[in-house]
PDB file of the backbone (N, CA, C, O) and the ligand in Angstrom, with CONECT records:
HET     ZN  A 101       1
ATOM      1  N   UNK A   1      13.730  18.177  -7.824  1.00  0.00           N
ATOM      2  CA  UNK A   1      14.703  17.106  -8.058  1.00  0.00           C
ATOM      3  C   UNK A   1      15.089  17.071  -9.534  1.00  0.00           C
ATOM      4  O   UNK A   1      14.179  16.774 -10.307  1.00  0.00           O
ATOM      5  N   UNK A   2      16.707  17.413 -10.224  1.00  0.00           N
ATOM      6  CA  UNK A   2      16.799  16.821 -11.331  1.00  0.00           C
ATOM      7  C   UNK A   2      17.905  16.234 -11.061  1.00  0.00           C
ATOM      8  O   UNK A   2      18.656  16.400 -10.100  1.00  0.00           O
ATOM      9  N   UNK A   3      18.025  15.171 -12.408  1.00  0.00           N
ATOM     10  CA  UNK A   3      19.171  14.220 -12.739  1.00  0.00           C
ATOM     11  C   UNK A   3      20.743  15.178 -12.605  1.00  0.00           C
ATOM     12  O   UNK A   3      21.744  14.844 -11.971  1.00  0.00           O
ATOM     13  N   UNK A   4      20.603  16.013 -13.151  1.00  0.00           N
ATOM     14  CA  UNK A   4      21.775  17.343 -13.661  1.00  0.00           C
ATOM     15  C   UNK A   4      23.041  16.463 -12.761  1.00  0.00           C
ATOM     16  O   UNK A   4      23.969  15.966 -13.400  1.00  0.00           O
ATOM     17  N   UNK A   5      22.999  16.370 -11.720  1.00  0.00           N
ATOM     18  CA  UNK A   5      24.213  16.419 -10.855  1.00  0.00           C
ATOM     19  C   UNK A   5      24.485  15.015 -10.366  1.00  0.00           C
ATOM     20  O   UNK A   5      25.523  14.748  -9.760  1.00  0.00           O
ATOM     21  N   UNK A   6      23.398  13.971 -10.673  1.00  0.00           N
ATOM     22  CA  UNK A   6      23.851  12.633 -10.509  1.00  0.00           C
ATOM     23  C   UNK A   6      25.213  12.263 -11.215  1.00  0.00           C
ATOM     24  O   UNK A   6      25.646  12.651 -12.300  1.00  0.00           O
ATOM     25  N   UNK A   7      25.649  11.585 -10.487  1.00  0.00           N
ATOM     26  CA  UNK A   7      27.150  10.639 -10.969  1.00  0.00           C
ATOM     27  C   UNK A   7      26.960   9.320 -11.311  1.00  0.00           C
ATOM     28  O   UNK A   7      26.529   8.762 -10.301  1.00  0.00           O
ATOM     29  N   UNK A   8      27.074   8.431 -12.337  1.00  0.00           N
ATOM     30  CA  UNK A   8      26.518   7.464 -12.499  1.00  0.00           C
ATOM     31  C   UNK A   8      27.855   6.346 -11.748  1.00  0.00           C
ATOM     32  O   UNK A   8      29.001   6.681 -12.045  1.00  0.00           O
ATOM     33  N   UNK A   9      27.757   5.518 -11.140  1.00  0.00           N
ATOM     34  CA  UNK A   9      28.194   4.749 -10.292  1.00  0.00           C
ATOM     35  C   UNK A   9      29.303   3.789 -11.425  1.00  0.00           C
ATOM     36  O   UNK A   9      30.375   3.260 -11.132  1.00  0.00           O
ATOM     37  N   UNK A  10      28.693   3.808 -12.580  1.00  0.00           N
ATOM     38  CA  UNK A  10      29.359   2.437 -13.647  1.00  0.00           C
ATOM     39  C   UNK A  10      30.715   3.529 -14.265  1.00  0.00           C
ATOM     40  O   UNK A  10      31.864   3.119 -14.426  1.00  0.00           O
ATOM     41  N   UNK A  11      30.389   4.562 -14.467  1.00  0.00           N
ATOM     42  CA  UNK A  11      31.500   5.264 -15.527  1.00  0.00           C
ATOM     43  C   UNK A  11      31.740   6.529 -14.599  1.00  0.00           C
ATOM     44  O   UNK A  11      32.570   7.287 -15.099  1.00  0.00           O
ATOM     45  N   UNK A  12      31.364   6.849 -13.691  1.00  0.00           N
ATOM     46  CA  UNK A  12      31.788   7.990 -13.190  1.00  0.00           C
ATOM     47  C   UNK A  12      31.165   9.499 -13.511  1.00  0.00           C
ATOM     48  O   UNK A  12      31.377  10.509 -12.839  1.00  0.00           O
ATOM     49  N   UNK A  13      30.383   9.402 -14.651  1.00  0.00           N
ATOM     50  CA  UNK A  13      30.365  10.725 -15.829  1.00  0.00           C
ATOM     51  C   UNK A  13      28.684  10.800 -15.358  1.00  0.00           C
ATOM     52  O   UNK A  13      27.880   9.891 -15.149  1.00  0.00           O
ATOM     53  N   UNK A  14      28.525  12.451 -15.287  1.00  0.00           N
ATOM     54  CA  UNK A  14      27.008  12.602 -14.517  1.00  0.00           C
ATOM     55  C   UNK A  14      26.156  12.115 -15.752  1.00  0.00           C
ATOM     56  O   UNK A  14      26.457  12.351 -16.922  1.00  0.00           O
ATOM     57  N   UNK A  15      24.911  11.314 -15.278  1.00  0.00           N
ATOM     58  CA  UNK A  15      24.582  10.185 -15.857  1.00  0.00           C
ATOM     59  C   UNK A  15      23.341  10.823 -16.766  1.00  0.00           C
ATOM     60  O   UNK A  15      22.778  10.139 -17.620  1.00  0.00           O
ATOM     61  N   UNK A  16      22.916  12.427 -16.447  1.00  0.00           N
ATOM     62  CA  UNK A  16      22.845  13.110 -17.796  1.00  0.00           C
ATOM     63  C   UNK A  16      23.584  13.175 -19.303  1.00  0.00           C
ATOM     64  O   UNK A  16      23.116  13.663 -20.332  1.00  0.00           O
ATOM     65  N   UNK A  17      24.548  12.697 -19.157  1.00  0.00           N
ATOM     66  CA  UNK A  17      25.246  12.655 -20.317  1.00  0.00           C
ATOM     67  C   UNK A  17      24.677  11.478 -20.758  1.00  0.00           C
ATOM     68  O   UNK A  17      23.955  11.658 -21.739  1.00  0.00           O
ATOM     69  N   UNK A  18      24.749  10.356 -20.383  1.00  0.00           N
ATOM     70  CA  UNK A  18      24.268   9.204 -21.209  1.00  0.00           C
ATOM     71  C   UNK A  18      25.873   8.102 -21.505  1.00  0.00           C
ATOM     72  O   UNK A  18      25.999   7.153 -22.278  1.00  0.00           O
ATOM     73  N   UNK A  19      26.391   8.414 -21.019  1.00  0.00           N
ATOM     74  CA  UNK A  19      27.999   8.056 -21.498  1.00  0.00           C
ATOM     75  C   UNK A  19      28.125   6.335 -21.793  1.00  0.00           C
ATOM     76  O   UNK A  19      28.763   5.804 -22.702  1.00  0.00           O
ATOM     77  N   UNK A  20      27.198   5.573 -20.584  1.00  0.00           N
ATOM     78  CA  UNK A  20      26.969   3.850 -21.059  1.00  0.00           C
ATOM     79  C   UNK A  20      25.481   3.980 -20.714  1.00  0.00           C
ATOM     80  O   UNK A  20      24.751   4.950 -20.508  1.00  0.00           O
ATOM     81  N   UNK A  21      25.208   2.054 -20.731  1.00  0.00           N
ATOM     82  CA  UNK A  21      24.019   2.111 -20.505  1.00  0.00           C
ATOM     83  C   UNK A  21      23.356   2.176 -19.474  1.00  0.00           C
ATOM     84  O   UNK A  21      22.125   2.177 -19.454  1.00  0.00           O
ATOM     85  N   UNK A  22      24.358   2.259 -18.133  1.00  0.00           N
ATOM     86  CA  UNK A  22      24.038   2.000 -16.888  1.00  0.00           C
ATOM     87  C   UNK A  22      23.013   3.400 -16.796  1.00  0.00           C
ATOM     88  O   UNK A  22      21.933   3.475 -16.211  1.00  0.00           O
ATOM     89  N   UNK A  23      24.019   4.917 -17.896  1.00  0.00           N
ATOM     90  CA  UNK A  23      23.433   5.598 -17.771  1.00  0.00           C
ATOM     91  C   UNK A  23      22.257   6.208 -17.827  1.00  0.00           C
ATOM     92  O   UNK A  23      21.522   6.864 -17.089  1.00  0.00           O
ATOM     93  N   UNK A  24      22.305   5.596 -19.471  1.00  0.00           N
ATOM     94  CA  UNK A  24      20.526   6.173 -20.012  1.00  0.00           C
ATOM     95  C   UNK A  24      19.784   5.018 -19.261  1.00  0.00           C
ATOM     96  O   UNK A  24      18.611   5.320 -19.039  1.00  0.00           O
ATOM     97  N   UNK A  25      20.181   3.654 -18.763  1.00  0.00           N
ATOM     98  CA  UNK A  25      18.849   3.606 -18.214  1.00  0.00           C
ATOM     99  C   UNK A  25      18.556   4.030 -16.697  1.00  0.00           C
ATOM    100  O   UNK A  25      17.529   3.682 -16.115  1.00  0.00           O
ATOM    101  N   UNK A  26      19.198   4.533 -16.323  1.00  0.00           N
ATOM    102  CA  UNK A  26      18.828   5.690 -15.018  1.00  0.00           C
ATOM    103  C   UNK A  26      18.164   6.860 -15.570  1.00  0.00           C
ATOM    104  O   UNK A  26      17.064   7.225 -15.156  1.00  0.00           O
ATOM    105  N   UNK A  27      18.950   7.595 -16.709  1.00  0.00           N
ATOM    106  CA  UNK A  27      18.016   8.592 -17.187  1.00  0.00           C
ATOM    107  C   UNK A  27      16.874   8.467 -17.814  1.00  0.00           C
ATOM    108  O   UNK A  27      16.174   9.413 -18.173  1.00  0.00           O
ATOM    109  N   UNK A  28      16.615   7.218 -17.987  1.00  0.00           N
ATOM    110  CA  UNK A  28      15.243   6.925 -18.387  1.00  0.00           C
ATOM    111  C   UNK A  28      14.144   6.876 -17.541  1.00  0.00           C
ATOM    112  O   UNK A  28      12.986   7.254 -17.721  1.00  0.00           O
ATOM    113  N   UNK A  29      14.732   6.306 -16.505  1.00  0.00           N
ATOM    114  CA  UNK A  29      14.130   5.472 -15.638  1.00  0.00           C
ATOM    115  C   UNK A  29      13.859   7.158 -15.011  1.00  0.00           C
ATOM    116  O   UNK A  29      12.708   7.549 -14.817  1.00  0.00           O
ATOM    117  N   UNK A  30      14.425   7.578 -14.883  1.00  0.00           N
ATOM    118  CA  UNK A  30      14.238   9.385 -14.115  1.00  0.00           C
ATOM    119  C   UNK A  30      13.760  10.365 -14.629  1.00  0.00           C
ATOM    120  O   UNK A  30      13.031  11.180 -14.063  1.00  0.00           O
ATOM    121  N   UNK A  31      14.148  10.390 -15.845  1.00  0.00           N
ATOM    122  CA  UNK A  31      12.734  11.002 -17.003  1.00  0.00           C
ATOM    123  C   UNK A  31      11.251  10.372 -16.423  1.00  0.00           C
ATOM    124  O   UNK A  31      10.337  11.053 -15.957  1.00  0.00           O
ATOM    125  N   UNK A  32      11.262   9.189 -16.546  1.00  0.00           N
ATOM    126  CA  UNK A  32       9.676   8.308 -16.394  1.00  0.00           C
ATOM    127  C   UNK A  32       9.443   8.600 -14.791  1.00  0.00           C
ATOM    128  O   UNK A  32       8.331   8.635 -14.264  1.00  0.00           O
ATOM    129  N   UNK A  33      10.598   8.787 -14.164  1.00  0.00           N
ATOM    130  CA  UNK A  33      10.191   9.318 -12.606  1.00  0.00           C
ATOM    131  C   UNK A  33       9.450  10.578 -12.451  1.00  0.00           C
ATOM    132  O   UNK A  33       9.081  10.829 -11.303  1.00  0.00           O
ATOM    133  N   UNK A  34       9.093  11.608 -13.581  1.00  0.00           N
ATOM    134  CA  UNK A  34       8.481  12.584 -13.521  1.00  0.00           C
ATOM    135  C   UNK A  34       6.637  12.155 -13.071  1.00  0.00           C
ATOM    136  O   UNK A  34       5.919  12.516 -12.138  1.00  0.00           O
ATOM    137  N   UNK A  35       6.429  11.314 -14.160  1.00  0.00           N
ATOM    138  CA  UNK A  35       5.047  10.673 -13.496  1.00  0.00           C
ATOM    139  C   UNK A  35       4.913  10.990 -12.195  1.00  0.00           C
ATOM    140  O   UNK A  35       3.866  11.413 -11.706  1.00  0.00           O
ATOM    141  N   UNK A  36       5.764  10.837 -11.695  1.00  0.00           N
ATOM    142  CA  UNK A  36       5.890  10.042  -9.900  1.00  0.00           C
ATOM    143  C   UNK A  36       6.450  11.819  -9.402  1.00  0.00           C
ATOM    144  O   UNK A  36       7.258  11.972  -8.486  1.00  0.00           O
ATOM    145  N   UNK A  37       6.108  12.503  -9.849  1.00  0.00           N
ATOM    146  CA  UNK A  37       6.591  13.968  -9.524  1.00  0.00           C
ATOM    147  C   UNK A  37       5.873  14.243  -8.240  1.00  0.00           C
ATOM    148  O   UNK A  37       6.685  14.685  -7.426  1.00  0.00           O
ATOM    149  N   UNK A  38       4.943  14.174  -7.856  1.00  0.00           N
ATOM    150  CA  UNK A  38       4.070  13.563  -6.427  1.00  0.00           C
ATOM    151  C   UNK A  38       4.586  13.219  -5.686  1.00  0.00           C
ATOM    152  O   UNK A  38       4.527  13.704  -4.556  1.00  0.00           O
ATOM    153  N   UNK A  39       5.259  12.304  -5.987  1.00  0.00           N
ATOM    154  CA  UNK A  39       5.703  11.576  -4.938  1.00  0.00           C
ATOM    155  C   UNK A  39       6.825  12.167  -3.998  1.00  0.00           C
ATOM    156  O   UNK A  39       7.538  13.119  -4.317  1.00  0.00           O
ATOM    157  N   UNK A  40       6.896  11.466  -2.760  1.00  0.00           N
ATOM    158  CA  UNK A  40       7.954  12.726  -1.821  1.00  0.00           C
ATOM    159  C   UNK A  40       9.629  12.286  -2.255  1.00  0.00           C
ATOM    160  O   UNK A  40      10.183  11.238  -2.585  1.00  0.00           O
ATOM    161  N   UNK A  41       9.992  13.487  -2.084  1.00  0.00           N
ATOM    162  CA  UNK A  41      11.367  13.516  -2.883  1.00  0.00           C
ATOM    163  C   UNK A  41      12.569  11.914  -2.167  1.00  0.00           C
ATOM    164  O   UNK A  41      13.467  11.241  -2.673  1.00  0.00           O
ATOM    165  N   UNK A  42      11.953  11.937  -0.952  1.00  0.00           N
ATOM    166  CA  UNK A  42      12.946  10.504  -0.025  1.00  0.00           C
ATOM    167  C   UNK A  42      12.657   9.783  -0.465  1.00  0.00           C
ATOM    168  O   UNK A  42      13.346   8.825  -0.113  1.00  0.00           O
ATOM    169  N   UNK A  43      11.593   9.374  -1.498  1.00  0.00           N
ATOM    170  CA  UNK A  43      11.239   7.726  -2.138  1.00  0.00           C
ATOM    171  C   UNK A  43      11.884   8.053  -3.294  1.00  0.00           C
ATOM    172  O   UNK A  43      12.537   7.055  -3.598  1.00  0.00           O
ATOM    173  N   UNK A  44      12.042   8.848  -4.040  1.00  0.00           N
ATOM    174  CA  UNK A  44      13.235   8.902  -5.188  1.00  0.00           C
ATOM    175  C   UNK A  44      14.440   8.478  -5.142  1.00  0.00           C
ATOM    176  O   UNK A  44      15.165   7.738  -5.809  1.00  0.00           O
ATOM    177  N   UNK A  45      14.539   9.447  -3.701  1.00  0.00           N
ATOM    178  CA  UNK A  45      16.602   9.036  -3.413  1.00  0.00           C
ATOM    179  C   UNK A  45      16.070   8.030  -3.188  1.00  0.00           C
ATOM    180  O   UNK A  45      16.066   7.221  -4.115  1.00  0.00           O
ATOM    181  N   UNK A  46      15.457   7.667  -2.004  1.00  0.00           N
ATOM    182  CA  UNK A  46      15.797   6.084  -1.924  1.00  0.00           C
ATOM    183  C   UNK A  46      15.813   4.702  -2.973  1.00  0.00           C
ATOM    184  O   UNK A  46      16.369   3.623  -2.772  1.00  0.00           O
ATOM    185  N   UNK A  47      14.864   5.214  -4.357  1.00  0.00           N
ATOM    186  CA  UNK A  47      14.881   4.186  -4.849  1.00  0.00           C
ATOM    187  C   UNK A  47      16.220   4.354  -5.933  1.00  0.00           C
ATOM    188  O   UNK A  47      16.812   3.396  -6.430  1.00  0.00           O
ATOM    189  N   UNK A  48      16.613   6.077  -6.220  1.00  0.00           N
ATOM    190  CA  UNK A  48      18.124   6.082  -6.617  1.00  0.00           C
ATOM    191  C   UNK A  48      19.176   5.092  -5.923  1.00  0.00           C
ATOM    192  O   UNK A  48      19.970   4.407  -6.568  1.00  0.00           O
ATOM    193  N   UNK A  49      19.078   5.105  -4.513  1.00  0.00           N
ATOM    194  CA  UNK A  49      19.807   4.836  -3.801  1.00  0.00           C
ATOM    195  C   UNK A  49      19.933   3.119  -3.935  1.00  0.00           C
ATOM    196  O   UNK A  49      21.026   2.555  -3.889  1.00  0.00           O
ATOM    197  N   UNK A  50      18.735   2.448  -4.093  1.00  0.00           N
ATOM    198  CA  UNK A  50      18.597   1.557  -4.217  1.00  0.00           C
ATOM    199  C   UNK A  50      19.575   0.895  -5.712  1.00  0.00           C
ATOM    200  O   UNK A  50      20.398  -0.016  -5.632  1.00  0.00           O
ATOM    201  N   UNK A  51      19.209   1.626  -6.966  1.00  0.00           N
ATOM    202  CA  UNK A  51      19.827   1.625  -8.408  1.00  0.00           C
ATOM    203  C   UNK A  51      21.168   1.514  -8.376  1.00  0.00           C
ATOM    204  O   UNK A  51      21.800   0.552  -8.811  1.00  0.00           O
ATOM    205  N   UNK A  52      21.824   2.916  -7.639  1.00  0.00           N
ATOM    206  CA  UNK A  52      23.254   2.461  -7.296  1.00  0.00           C
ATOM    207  C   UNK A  52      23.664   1.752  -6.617  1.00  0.00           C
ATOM    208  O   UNK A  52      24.885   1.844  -6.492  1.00  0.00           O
ATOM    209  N   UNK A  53      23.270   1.129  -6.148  1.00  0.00           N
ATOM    210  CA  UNK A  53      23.792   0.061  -5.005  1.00  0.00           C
ATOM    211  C   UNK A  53      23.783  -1.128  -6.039  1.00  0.00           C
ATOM    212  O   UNK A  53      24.823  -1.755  -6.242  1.00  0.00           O
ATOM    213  N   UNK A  54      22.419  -1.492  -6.802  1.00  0.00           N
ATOM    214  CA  UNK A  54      22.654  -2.872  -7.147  1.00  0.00           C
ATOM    215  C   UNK A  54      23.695  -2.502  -8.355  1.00  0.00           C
ATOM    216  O   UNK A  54      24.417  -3.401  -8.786  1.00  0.00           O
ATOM    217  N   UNK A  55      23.786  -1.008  -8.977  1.00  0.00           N
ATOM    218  CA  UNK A  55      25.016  -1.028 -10.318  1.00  0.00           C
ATOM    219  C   UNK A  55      26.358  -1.236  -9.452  1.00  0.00           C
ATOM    220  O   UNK A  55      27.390  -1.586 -10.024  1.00  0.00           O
ATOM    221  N   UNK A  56      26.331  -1.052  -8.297  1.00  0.00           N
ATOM    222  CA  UNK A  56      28.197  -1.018  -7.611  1.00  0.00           C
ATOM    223  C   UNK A  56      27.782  -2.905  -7.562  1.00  0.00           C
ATOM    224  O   UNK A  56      28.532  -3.688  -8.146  1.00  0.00           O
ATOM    225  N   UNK A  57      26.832  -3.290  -6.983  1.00  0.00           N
ATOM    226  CA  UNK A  57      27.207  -4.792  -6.861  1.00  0.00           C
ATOM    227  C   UNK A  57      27.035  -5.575  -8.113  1.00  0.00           C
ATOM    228  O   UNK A  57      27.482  -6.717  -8.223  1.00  0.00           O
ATOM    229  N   UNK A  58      26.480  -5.047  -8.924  1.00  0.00           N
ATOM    230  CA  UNK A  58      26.645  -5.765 -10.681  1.00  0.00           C
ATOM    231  C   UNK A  58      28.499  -5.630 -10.671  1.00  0.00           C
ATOM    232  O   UNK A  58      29.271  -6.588 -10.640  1.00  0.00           O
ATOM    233  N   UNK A  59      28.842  -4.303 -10.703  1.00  0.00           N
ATOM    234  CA  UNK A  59      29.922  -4.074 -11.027  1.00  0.00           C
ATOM    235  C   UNK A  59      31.014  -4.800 -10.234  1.00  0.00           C
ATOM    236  O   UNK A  59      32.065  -4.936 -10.861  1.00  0.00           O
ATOM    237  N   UNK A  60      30.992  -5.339  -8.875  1.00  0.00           N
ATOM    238  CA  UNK A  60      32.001  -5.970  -8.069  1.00  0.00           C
ATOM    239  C   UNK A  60      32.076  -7.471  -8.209  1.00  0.00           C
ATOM    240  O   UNK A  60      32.883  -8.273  -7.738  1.00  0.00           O
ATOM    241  N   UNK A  61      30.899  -7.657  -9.070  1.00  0.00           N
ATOM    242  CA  UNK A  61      30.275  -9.436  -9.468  1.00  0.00           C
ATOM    243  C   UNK A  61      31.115  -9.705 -10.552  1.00  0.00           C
ATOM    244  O   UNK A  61      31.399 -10.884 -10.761  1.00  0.00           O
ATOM    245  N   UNK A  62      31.709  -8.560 -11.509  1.00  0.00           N
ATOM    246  CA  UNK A  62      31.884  -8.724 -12.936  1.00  0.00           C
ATOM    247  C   UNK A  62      33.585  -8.439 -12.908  1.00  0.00           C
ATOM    248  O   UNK A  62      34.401  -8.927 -13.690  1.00  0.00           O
ATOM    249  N   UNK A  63      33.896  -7.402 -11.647  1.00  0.00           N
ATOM    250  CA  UNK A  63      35.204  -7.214 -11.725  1.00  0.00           C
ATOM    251  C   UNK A  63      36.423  -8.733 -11.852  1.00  0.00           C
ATOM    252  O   UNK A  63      37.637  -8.545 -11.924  1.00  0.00           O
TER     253      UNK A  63
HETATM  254 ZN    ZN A 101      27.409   5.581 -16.653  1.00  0.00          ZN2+
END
């Protein structure tokens, strides 16, 4: 599993770049997911899955 090809949900721009903060703190948060390198790859997405969801509903709260 790497970040490389994530799309960050707030700016569009793969969230390796760092482009806002929505980004680096996903890439942080996914860097520090290495710890958790163990862990099975479906509890990642899912808790990715989880991240983007609440950044699209931050983002539809604010529009
Ligand atoms: Zn972003």
């Amino acid at each position: 599993m790497t970040y490389d090809r994530l799309v960050c949900a707030n700016c569009a721009a793969p969230v390796s770049e760092g482009r806002c903060p929505v980004c680096r703190a996903n890439r942080e948060r996914l860097q520090q997911g290495n710890l958790f390198a163990g862990l099975n790859p479906t509890t990642l997405i899912a808790l990715l899955a989880v991240l983007i969801a609440a950044v699209a509903l931050l983002a539809h709260q604010t529009a």
